[in-house]
N, C-alpha and C positions, 0 to 999 in steps of 0.2 A: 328200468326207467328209460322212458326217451329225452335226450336232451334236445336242446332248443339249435342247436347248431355241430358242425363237425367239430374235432380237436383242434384242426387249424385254427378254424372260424374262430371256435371258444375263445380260445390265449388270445388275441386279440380285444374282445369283448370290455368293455371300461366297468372297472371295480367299484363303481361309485355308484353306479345305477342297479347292480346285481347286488352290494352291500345291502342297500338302502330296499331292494326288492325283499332281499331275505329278512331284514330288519320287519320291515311292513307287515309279512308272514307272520311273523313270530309272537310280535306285539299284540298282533289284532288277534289271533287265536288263542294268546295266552289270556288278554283280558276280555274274551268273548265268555272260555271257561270260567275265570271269578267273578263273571258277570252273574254268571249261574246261580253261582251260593248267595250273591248279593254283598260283594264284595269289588270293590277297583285295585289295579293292580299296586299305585302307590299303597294304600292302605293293607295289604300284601305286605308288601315292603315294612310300614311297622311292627304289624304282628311276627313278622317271621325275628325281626332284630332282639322283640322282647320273648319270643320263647326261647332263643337261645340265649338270653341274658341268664345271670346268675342273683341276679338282682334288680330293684328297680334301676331304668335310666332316665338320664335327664332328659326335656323338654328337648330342649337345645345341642345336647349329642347327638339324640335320634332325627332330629330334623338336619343340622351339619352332613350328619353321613348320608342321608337320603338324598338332599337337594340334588347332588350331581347323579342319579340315576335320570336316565334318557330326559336329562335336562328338568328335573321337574322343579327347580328352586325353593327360597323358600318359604315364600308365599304358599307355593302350593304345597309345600311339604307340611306346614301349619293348619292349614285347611284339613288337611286328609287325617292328621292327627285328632284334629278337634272331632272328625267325625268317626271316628273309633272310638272317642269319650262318649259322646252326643249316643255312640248305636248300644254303649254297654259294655264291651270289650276289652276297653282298656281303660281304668284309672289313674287321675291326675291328682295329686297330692299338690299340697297347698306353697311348696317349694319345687313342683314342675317336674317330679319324680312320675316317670310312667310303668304302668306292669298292668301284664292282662289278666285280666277278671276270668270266673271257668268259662262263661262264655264264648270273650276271645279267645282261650286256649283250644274249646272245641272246637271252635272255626278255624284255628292255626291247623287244627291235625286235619282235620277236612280238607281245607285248601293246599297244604302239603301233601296230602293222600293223591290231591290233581294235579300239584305240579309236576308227581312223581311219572304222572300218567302220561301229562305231556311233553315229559322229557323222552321217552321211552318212542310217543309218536314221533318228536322232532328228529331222534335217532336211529330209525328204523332206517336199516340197510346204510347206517354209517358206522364203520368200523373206529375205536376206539384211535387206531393208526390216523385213518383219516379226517378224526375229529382235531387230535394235536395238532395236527399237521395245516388244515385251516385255522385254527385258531392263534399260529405263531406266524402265519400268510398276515392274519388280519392284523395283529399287533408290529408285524412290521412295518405295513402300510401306513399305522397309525403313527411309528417314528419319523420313516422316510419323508414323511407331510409335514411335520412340528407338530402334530396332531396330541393330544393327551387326552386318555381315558380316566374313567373317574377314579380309578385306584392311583395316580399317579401323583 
């Protein structure tokens, strides 16, 4: 690969607009592909939480945990749930208990079968070393700021 600049140049280059570049990448290719199957990626986000569930979840769990994914609150985490009820996929019991229908599980394994894909593209010619290794860059960036990620 050609980069964009020398090693000097590089170290130099501000973290905020290269984060935010890589962010941009990733987002838009990831829900380009669940665009495919006709699926968004919040609605992603529920299906994958209830197939690894053990049981149905709540309304209000599965919306709680979602909202702070790339900010999607939860207005819009309600929205994206009602239309996983609304396509089939996922049933809402009359107490707010959610679980996906065979439906949504087929599509769970489909869309999983592509995330698998495009985890594979996003890591091509990156060594498992050099993925740690940004990824404990990026979370210290996010201390050094007051910054907090949604697992926090």
């Amino acid at each position: 690969m050609e980069y964009t600049h020398s090693d000097a140049e590089l170290i130099k280059q501000p973290i905020g607009y290269w984060s935010w570049a890589a962010f941009k990448a990733v987002v838009t290719r990831t829900r380009g592909a669940l665009a495919e199957l006709g699926t968004t990626q919040p609605q992603w986000w529920v299906l994958a939480q209830l197939a690894h569930a053990t049981e149905p979840r709540s309304r209000t769990e599965i919306s709680d945990l979602l909202r702070g994914y790339l900010d999607a609150g939860p207005e819009a985490m309600g929205a994206e749930i009602d239309l996983t009820v609304e396509r089939g996929w996922v049933t809402q019991s009359a107490d707010g208990l959610l679980a996906l229908t065979p439906e949504g599980r087929a599509l769970f394994t489909e869309a999983a079968a592509r995330q698998d894909e495009l985890w594979a593209e996003r890591h091509r010619d990156i060594s498992d070393e050099e993925y740690l290794t940004t990824m404990k860059v990026l979370q210290r960036f996010i201390h050094n700021t007051g910054g907090r990620a949604w697992h926090h």
